[in-house]
Residue, then its C-alpha position, 0 to 999 in steps of 0.5 A: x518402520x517404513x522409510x516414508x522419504x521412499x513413499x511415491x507422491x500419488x498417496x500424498x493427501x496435502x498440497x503440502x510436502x509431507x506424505x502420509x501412509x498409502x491407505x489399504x487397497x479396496x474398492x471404495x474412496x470417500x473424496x471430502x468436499x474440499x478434495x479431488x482424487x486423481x486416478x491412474x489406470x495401469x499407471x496412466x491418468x484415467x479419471x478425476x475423482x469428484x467429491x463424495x463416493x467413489x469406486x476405484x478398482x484395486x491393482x488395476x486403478x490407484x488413486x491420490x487425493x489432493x486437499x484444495x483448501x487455502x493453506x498459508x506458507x511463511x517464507x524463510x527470512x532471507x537477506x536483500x541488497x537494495x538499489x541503494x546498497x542497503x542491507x534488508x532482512x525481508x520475511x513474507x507469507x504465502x497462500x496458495x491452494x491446488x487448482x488443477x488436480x491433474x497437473x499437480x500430481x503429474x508434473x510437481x513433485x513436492x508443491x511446497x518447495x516449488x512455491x516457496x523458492x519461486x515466490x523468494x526468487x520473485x521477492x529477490x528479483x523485485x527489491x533488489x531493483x529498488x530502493x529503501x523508499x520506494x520499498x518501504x512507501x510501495x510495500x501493497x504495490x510490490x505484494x501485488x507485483x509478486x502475486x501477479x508474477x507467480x500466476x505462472x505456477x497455474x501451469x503446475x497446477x498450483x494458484x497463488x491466492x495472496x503474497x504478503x511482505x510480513x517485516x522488512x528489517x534494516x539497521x538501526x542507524x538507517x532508521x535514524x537517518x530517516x528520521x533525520x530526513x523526515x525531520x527536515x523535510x517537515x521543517x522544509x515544508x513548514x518554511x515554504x507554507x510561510x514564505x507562500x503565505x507572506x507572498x499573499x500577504x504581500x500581494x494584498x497588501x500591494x492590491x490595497x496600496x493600489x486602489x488607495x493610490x487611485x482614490x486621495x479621498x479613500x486615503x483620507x477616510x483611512x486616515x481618519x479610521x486610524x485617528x479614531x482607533x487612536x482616539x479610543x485607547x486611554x493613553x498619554x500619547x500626543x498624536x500630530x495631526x497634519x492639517x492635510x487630513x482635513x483639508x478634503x472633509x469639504x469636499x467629501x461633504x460636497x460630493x456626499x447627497x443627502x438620502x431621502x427616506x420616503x414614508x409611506 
């Protein structure tokens, strides 16, 4: 059985790390749709071989296919320390695709590796620099970071199309201390909206306290909407009149004017 570890990478058909066995050597390729073949002319790039049919010429020409189609790659789980020294467990996943068919066979011997162990060191480098909340508040900010940092594997000829933090794991009695901390800040919260709402009460009712201080006959027009109020309910209870309450009636009939209705 052949040994498949000793297997050159120009007959890897995947953007992946596995080879396959090299097809036999003939005169003609097929390249899918969703492949690029790279060729060699007596071991130097020649030619990219574009889909559909294609001749290559045996012992002088060899060819690799490349497979350009979006494949997805989950990160092994791997232990963080946070800013704040707390212990997380982050996994993620990967999509990536080849893009450049002549850099990937000459200068990337095993692409899946190259972009797993890039993309973790990214992961690594950025949590680290940052706490529990701000990770778990800024999770789509710190994805977007990390895909816009491994733009640099172009240069290999591999794009990375999207990197997503799938679970970030911590102990459990964080968890309770976050809940604890969400607890009083709603409590904060809720005291604060009604220590602000009694100030606005507060200040209407200073408002009004002041326009009544400004007008003795608004004041006594009040006084008389209370008695009536009271007047309504069926109750027993005696109510002392001072005799100040009527003393401005003559002069709010005084400075009243009759209102004329004109009939037409």
């Amino acid at each position: 059985m052949r040994n498949l570890n000793k297997i050159p990478f120009r007959y890897i058909t995947r953007l992946g790390t596995k080879p396959t066995i090299p097809q036999p050597r003939n005169f003609f390729r097929i390249v899918n749709q969703y492949e690029k073949g790279v060729v060699f002319t007596l071991g130097k790039f020649s030619r990219i071989l574009e889909p559909g049919f294609r001749i290559v010429i045996p012992l002088l020409e060899e060819s690799t296919i490349i497979d350009f189609r979006l494949q997805s790659y989950t990160l092994d789980k791997q232990e963080i320390i946070s800013k704040d020294n707390i212990s997380l467990i982050v996994d993620a996943v990967v999509f990536y695709r080849a893009n450049d068919p002549e850099l990937l066979v000459n200068k990337v011997l095993e692409p899946g590796k190259i972009v797993q162990e890039f993309v973790q060191i990214k992961i690594r480098e950025l949590l680290s620099n940052n706490t529990l909340h701000e990770i778990l508040v800024n999770r789509e900010k710190f994805s977007q970071e990390i895909y816009e940092s491994a733009s640099t594997l172009e240069e290999w000829g591999i794009k990375i199309e999207r990197v997503n933090l799938k679970d970030i794991k911590f102990e459990q009695s964080i968890v309770r201390a976050m809940a604890k901390v969400a607890e009083a800040e709603q409590l904060r919260q809720s005291k604060l909206i009604h220590a602000q709402s009694e100030v606005q009460t507060a200040e209407q009712i200073l408002a009004a306290a002041t326009m009544l201080e400004k007008s003795p006959v608004a004041i006594r027009i009040k006084e008389l909407d209370i008695l009536s109020q009271i007047a309504k309910e069926q109750s027993n209870t005696i109510v002392y009149i001072p005799g100040s309450v009527f003393e401005s009636v003559p002069k709010i009939q005084q400075d009243s004017s009759p209102i004329q209705l004109n009939n037409q």
